[in-house]
C-alpha positions in Angstrom: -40.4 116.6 -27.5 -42.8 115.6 -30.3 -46.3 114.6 -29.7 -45.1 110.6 -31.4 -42.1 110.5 -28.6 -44.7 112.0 -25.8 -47.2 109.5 -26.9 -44.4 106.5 -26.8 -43.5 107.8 -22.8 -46.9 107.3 -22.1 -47.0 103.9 -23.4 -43.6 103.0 -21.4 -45.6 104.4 -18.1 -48.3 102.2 -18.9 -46.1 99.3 -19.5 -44.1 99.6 -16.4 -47.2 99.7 -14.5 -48.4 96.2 -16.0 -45.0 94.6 -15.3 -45.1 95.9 -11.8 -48.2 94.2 -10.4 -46.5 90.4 -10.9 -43.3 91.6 -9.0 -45.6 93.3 -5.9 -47.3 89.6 -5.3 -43.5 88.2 -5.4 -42.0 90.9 -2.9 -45.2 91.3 -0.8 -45.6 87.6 0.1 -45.1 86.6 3.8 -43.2 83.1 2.7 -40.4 82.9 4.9 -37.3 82.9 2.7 -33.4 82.0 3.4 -30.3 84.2 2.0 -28.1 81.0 0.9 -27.4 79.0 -2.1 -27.5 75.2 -2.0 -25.6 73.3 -3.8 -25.0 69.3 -4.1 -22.4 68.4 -6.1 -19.8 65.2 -6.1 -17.3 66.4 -3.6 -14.3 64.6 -1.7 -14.9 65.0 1.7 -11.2 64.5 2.7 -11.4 61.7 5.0 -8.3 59.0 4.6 -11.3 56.3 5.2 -13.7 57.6 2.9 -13.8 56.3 -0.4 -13.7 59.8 -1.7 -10.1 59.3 -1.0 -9.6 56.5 -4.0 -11.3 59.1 -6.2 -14.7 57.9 -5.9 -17.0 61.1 -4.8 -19.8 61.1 -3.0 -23.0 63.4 -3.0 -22.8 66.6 -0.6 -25.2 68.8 0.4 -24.2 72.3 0.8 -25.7 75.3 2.4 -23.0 78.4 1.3 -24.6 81.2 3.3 -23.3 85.2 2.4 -21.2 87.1 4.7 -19.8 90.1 4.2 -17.7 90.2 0.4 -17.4 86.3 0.8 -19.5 83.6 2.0 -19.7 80.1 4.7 -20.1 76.3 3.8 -22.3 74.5 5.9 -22.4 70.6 5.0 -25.9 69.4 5.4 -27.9 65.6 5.7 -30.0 65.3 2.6 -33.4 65.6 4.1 -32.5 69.2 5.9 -31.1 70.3 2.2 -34.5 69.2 0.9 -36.7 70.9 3.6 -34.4 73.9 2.9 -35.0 74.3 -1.0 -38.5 75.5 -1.3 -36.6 78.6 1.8 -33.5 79.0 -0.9 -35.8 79.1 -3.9 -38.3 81.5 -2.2 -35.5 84.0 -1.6 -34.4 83.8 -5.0 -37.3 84.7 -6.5 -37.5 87.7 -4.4 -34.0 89.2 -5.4 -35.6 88.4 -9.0 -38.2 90.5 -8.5 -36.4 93.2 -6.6 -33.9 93.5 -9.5 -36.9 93.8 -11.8 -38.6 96.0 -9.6 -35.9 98.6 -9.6 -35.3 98.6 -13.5 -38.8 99.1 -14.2 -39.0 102.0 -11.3 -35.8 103.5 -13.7 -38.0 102.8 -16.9 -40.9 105.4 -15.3 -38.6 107.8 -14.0 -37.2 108.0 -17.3 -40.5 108.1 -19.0 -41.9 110.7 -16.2 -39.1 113.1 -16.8 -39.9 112.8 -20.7 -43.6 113.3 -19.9 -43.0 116.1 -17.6 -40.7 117.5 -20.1 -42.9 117.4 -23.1 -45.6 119.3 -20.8 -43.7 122.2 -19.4 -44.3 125.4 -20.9 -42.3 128.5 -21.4 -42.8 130.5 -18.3 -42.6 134.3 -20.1 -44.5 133.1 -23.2 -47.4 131.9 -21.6 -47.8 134.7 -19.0 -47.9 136.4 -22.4 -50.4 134.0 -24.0 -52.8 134.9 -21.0 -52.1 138.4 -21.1 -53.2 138.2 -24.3 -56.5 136.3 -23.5 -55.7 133.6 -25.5 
């Protein structure tokens, strides 16, 4: 490795390290989060009384929680969808920052193993080398 290409893993490592503070106050906070996705769209609820039924929709509030390789609905009043968003939104800023966390934890190994690289010496040339008092 050339002394430019040693220099530029050095600058990734310190660049990584910058980047990595930001995402440690994100996944370090105590906030109580939820794993869910809210959603609110016009639905039809399909009630024969509702006037969903004529083709007028009506606002929903929807709580789809993961499970497994799919997910549940859970219909929701407004003002528990509401007290649920800033829960929702914490938790997907964490996954944000997880994600980010491990491509910049890929971005130093990759620049460590370039470092470490660039370092290593030839074992039998520089026993020679300090044979030689040099």
């Amino acid at each position: 490795m050339t002394k430019e290409r040693l220099s530029e893993a050095r600058r990734t490592l310190a660049q990584v390290l910058e980047k990595l503070t930001p995402l440690v106050d994100v996944l370090a906070r105590r906030d109580p989060m939820l794993k869910g996705y809210l959603d609110s769209k016009p639905r039809t609820c399909g009630k024969p009384g509702c006037r969903c039924a004529t083709g007028e929709k009506h606002p929903a509030w929807v709580l789809r929680i993961p499970q497994g390789h799919g997910s549940r609905s859970r219909s929701l009043p407004e003002a528990t969808y509401r007290r649920l968003e800033p829960l929702v939104e914490e938790y997907r800023r964490f996954r944000l920052a997880a994600v980010g966390w491990r491509q910049l934890v890929r971005a130093a190994d990759s620049a460590i193993r370039q470092i470490e690289s660039a370092r290593l010496v030839e074992p039998e040339a520089e026993v020679e080398r300090m044979k030689d008092g040099k």
